[in-house]
N, C-alpha and C positions, 0 to 999 in steps of 0.2 A: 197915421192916426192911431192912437194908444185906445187900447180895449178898455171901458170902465172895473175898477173892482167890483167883486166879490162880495154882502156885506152877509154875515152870518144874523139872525136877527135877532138869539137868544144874547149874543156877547158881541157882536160889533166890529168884530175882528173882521179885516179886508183878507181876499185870495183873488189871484189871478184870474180864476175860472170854474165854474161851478166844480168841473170836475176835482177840482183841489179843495174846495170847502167840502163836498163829502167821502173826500178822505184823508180829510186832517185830523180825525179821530176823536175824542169829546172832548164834550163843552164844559169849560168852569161855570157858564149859569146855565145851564137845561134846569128846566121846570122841573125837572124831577130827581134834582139834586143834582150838586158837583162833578163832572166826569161820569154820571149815569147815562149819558144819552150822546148821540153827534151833534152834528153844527144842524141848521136851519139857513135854507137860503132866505132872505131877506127880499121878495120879490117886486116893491116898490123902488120909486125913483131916488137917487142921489136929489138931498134937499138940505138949503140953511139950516131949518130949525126943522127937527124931528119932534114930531107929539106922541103921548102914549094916546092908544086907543083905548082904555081904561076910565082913564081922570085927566088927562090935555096936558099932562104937563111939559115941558119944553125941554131940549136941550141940541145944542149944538152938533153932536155926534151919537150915533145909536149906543156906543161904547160908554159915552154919561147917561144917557136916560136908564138902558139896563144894569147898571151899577145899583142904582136902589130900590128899594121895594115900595108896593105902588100902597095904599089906603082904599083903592077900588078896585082891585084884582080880586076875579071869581073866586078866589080859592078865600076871598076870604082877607079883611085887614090885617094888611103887612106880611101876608101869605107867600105871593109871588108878587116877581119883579114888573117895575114899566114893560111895557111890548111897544114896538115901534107901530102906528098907524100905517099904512098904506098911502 
C-alpha cells in the first residue's frame, strides 16, 4: 500500500512526507512573495476538482488553481493567488 503525497497548498507541488515538504526550502507562490516563505502543507483530501475558497473557481490540480490570481482574495483584487478549499 503506497503512502498518499504531500500537496504543498501555496504551489501544489507533491512530497513523499510532510517531513520533505517542510524541508524542501521556498515557495515560488508564498503569499508573500516568491522564495520569501517555505511550502504549506495542504491539509485537505486528494479531490477531482479543487475549488478556491475565495470565489469557487475550479480546477483539476492545486498546481492550476494557484497558478492564477484570484478577483476575491482578502488582500484585495488580483492581490493574491486562488487558495485551495478544504
Amino acid at each position: 500500500m503506497s503512502i498518499p503525497p504531500c500537496y504543498c497548498a501555496y504551489c501544489g507541488r507533491p512530497f513523499k512526507s510532510v517531513s520533505e515538504l517542510t524541508r524542501a526550502g521556498l515557495c515560488a507562490r508564498h503569499p508573500d512573495g516568491p522564495v520569501r516563505g517555505g511550502h504549506k502543507l495542504y491539509e485537505g483530501s486528494e479531490k477531482s476538482v479543487y475549488l478556491c475558497k475565495y470565489c469557487g473557481a475550479e480546477a483539476r490540480t492545486i498546481d492550476r488553481l494557484t497558478a492564477s490570481f484570484c478577483v476575491h482574495h482578502p488582500k484585495g483584487h488580483n492581490r493574491g493567488r486562488h487558495a485551495p478549499a478544504l
